[in-house]
FIDOLUM-639069 format. One line per field, with one value per residue (C-alpha): residue in one letter; x, y, z. Coordinates in pm, 1 decimal, m for minus. Example, Ala and Ser with C-alpha at 12.3 -4.5 7.8 and 13.67 -1.06 7.14 Angstrom:
2
code (A, S)
xx (1230.0, 1367.0)
yy (m450.0, m106.0)
zz (780.0, 714.0)
This chain:
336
code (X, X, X, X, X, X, X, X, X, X, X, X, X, X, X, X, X, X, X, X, X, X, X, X, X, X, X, X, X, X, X, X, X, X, X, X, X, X, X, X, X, X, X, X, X, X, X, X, X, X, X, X, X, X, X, X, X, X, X, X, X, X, X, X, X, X, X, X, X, X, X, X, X, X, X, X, X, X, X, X, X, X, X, X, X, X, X, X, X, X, X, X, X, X, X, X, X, X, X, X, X, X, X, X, X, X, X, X, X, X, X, X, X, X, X, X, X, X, X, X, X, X, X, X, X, X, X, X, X, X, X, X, X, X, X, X, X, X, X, X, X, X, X, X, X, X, X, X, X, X, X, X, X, X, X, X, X, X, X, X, X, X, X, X, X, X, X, X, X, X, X, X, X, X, X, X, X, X, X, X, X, X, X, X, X, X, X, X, X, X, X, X, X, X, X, X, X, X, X, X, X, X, X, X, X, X, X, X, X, X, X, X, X, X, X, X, X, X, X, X, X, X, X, X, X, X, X, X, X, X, X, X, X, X, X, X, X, X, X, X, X, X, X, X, X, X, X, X, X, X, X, X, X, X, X, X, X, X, X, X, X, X, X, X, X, X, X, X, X, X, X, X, X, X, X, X, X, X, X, X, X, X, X, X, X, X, X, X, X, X, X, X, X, X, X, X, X, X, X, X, X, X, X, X, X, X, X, X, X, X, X, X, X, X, X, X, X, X, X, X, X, X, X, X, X, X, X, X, X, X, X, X, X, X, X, X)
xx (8812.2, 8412.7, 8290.2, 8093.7, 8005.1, 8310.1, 8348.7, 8576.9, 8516.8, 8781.4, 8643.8, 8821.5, 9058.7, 9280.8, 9478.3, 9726.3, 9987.3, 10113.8, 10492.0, 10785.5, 10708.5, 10905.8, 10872.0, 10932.3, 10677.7, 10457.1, 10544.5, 10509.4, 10119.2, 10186.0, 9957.7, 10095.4, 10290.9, 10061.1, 10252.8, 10016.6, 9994.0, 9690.0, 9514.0, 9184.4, 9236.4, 8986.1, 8940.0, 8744.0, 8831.4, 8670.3, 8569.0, 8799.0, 9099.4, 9440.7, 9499.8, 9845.4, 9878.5, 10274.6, 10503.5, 10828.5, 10888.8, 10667.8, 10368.5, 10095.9, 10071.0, 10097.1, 9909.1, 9623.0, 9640.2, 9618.8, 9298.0, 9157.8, 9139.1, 9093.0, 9432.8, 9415.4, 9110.8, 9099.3, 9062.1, 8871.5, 8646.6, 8514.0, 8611.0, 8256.3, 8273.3, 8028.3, 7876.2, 7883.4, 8114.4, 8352.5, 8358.8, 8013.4, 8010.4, 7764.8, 8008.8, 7880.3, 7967.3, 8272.2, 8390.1, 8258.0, 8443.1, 8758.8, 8748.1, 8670.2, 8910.7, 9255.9, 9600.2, 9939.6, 10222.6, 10562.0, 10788.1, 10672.0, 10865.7, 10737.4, 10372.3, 10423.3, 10404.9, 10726.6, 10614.0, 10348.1, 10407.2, 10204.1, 9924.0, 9902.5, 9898.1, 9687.7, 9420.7, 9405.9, 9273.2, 9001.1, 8921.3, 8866.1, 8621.0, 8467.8, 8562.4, 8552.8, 8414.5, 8699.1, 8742.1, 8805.2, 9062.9, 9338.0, 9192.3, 9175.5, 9533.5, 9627.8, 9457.5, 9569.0, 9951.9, 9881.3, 9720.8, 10062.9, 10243.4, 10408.7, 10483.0, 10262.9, 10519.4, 10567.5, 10209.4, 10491.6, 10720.4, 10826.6, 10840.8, 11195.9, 11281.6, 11127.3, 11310.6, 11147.5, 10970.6, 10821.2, 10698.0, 10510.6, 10380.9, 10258.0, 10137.0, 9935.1, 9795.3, 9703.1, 9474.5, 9348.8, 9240.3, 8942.7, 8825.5, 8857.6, 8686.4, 8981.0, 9353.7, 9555.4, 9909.3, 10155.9, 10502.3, 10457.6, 10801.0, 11001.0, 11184.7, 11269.3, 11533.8, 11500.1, 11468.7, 11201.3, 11004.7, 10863.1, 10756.9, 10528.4, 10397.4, 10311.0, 10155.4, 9945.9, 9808.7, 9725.0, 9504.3, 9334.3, 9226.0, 9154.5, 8962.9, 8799.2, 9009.5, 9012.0, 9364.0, 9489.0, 9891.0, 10075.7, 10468.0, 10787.4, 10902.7, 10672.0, 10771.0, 10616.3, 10323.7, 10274.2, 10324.3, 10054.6, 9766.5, 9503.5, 9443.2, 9734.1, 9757.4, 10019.1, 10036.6, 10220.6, 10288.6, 9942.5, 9758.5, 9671.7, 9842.7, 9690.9, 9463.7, 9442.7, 9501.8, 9832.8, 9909.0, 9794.3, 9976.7, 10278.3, 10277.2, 10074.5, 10095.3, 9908.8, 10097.1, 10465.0, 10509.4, 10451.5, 10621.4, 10936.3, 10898.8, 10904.3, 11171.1, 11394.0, 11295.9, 11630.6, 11626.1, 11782.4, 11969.0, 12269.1, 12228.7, 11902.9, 11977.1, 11918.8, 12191.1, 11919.8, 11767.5, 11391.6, 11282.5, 11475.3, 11446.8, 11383.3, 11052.7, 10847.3, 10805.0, 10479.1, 10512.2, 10399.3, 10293.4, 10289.7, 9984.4, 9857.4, 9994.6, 10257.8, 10470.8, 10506.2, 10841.9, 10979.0, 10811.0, 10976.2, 10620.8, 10531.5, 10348.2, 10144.6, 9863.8, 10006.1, 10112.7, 9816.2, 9543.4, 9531.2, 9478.7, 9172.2, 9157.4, 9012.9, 8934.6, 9194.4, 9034.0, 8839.8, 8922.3, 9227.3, 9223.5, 9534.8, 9527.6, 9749.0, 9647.2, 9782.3, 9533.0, 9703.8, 9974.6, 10121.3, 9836.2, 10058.7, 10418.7, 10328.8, 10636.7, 10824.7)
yy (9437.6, 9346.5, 9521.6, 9852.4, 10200.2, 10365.6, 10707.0, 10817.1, 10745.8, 10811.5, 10742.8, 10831.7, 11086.9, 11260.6, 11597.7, 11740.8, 11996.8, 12280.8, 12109.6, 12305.2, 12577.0, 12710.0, 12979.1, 12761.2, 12504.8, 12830.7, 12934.9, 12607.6, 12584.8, 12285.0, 12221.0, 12298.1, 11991.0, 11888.3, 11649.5, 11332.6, 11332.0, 11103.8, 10909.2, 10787.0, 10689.4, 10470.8, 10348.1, 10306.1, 10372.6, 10245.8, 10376.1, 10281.6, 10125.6, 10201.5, 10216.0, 10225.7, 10443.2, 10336.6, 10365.7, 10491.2, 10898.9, 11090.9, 10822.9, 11036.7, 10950.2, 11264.3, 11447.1, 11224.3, 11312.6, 11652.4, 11640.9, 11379.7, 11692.5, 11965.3, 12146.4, 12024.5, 11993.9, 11714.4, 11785.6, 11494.9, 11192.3, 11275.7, 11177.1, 11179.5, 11157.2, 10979.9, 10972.2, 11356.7, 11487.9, 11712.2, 11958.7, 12050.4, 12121.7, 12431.1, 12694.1, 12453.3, 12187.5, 12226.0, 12376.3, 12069.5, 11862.4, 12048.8, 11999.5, 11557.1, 11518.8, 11644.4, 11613.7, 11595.5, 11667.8, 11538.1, 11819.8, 11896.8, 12222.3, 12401.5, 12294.6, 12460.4, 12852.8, 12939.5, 13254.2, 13085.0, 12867.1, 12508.0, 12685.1, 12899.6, 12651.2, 12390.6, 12719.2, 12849.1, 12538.2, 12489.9, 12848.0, 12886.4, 12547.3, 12636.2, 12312.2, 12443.0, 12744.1, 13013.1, 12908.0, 12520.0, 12584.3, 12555.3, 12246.4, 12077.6, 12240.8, 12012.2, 11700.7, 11724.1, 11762.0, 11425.4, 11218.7, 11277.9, 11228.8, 11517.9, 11735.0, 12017.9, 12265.9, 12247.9, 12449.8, 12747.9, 12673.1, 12771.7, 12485.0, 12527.2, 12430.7, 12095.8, 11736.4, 11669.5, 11341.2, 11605.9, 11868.5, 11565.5, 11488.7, 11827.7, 11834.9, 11527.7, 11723.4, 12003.6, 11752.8, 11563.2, 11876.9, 11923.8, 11592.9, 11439.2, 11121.9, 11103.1, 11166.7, 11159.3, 11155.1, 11184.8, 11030.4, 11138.4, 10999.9, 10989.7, 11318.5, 11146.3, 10947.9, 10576.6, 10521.9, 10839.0, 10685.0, 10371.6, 10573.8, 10808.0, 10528.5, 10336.3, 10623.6, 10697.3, 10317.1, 10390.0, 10698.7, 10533.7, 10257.9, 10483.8, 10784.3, 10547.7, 10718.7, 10622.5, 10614.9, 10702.9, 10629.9, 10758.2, 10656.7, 10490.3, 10239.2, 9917.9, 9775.9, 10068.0, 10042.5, 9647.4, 9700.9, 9979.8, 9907.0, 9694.6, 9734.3, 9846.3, 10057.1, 10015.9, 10340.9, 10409.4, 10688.3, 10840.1, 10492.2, 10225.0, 9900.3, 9665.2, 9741.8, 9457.5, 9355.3, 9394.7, 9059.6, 8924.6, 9213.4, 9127.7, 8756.3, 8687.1, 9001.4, 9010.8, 9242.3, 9228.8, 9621.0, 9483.7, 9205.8, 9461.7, 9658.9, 9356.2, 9282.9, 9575.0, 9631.9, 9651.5, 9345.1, 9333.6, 9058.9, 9076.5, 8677.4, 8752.4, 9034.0, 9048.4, 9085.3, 9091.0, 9422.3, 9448.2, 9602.4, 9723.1, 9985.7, 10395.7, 10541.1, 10638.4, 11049.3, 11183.5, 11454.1, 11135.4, 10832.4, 10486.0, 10364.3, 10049.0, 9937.3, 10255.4, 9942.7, 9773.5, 9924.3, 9789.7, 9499.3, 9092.9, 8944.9, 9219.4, 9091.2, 9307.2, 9331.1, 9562.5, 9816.4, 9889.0, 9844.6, 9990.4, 9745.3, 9812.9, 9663.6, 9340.7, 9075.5, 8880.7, 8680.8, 8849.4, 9176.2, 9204.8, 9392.7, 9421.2, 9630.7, 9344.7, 9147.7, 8839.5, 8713.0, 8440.1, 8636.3, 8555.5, 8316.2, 7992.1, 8100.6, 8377.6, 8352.8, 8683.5)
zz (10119.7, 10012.5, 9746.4, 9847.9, 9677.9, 9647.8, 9843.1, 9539.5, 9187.8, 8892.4, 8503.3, 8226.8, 8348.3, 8129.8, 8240.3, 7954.8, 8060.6, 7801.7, 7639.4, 7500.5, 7188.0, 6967.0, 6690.9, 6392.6, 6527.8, 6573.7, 6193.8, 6062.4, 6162.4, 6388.4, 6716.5, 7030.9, 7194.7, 7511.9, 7795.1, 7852.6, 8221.3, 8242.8, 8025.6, 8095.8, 8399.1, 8600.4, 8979.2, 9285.2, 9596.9, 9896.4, 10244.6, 10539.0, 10239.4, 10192.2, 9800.0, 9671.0, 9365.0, 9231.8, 8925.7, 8814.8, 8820.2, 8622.5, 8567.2, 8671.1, 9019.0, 9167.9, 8903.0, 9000.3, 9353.6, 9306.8, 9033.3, 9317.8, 9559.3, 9297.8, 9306.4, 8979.7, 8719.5, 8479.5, 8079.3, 8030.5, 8254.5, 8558.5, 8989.8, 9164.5, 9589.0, 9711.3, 9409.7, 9331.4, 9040.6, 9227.8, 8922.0, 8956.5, 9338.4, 9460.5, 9686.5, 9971.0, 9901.5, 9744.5, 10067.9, 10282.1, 10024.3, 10016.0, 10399.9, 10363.9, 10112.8, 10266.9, 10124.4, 10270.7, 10063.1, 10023.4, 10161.3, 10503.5, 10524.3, 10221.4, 10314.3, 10633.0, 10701.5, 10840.0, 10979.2, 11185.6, 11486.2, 11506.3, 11726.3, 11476.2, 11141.4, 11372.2, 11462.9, 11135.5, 10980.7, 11269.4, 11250.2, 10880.2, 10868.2, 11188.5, 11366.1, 11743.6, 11936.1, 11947.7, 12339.0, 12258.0, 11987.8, 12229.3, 12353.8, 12037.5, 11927.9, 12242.1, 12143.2, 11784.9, 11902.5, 12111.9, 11856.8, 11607.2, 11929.3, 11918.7, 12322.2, 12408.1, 12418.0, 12042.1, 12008.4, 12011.8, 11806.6, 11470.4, 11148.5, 11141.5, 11479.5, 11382.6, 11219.5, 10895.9, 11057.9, 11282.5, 11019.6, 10880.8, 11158.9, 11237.3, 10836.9, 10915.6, 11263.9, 11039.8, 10773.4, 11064.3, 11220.0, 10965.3, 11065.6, 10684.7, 10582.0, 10312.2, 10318.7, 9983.0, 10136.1, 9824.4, 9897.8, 10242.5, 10374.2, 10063.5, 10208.8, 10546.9, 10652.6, 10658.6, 11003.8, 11019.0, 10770.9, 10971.2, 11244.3, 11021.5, 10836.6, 11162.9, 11298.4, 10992.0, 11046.7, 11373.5, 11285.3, 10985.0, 11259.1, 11521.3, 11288.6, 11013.6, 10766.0, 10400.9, 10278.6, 9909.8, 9953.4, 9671.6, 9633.1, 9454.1, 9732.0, 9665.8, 10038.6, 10189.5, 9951.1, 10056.0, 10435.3, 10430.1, 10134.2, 10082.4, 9704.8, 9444.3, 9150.4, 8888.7, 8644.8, 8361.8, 8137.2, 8288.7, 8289.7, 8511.1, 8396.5, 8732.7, 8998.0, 9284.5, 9655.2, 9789.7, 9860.4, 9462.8, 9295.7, 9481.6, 9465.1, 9118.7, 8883.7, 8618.6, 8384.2, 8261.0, 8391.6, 8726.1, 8728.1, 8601.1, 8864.0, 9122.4, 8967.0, 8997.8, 9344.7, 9584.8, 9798.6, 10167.6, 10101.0, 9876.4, 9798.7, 9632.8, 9434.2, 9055.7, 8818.0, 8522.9, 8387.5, 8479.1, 8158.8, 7825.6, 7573.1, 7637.3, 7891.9, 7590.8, 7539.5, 7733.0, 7460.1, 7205.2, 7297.9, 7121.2, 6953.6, 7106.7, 7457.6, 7618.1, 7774.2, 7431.9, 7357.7, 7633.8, 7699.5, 7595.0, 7538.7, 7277.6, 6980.7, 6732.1, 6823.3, 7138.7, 6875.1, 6775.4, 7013.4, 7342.0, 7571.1, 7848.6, 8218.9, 8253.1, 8492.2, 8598.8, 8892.4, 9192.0, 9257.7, 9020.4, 8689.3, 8459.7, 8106.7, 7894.6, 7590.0, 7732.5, 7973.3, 8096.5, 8192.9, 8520.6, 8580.9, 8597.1, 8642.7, 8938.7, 9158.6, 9082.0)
């Protein structure tokens, strides 16, 4: 991808969540225990890219997504659209940006109204933005159920009546219907079958060509993420370990986290599997995190100066960033 302005700009995001209390804590006169969600977390995305956001459960990633389109607001930092800090959006255009920034969510049931057929969802959303003239609403209902590639007759139908590979298609209709410069799809097939799964992700290639769409693509499955991105994102315990392209991050990585989770990837064939744990030691507690590096605990090139100092993302070659103190990491030895 050349370097352009980003559309989307993260800096120093942090979002805490309230943690378990109890009355002797309370009695005691210590501070509330706060869950560390994300910390300081910094990107860029760029217009018409597919970025990868991955880790292991309960990283961050999805916390990001939703402070990205404002279900959530962050403590701390600030995400700017097109150069605009989304926190400080006039009625206007918050509502203009709540319509070019769209989000699909993982379960495609629970996102959908069950009490409302697809005509109904699909008109609701065009309705409420004012995307058509009341009389073409039916007309775009139509064209909307074509470009998921879903029949005409489902218009009536109920959610339910629906495969899951369908409800995410018609949850994709239903963003797309708003006409959004961005979609932040978060582990959008992770809920279908295998063999669903390709299909969605094909088809949400197709649309990004065919619409101009920029792509955030949030999930676990690091083939996916490779088939479908052209940057990555490595987080970890609410940080972002390596930021590159696709093909660098999964062929030279740049930091030992990345390189783990290479590593314990499944592979397809049983001759190349890996009998050899990826990382060691315990997932440290969001509740209170490490000093120095979060992966240090766990990771075999440790040495003390991790411990103690936080390491920040630095240049690693073009267009590849990695938050380790050993900068030659991966730079000679880079077949995983």
């Amino acid at each position: 991808m050349s370097v352009a302005t980003p559309i989307i700009s993260v800096d120093g995001v942090t979002k805490r969540f309230a943690g378990p209390d109890s009355l002797m804590r309370r009695l005691s006169g210590k501070p509330p225990l706060a869950v560390h969600a994300l910390n300081e977390v910094s990107l860029d995305v760029y217009r018409g890219e597919t970025l990868g956001i991955v880790g292991e459960s309960g990283c961050g990633k999805s916390t990001l997504a939703r402070c990205l389109v404002r279900l959530l607001d962050p403590d701390g930092g600030v995400i700017r659209f097109e150069g605009k800090d989304i926190s400080h959006l006039k009625p206007s255009e918050r509502r203009l940006f709540n319509r070019r920034v769209q989000m699909i969510f993982q379960d495609p049931y629970s996102s959908l109204n069950p009490r409302m057929t697809v005509s109904q969802i699909l008109g609701e959303a065009l309705f409420v933005h004012k995307m058509r003239p009341k009389g073409e609403i039916p007309n775009r209902i139509a064209e909307l159920l074509e470009l998921v590639r879903l029949p005409q007759d489902a218009a009536g139908r109920y959610p339910h009546e629906f495969s899951g590979g369908q409800r995410q298609r018609i949850g994709i209709a239903r963003a797309l219907a708003v006409e959004p410069d961005v979609i932040v799809a978060d582990e959008l097939v992770s809920a279908l079958d295998v063999s669903v799964q390709a299909q969605v992700v094909n088809l949400l290639l197709q649309l990004q060509e065919q619409l101009h769409l920029t792509v955030i693509f949030v999930a676990h499955d690091l083939r996916l993420v490779r088939h479908i991105s052209h940057r990555v994102a490595v987080m970890y315990l609410g940080q972002v370990m390596e930021i590159s392209t696709s093909e660098a991050l999964f062929t030279s990585p740049r930091h030992p986290y990345s390189k783990a989770l290479l590593d314990a990837a499944p592979e397809l064939d049983p001759a190349h599997r890996s009998r050899t744990a990826a990382t060691r030691g315990e997932l440290p507690s969001p509740l209170n995190l490490p000093p120095g590096c979060p992966f240090a605990g766990r990771c075999p090139h440790t040495f003390d100066r991790c411990r103690v100092e936080r390491p920040m993302l630095t240049s690693r070659g073009p267009e590849h960033r990695a938050a380790c103190h050993l900068t030659d990491f991966g730079a000679v030895d880079a077949s995983i």
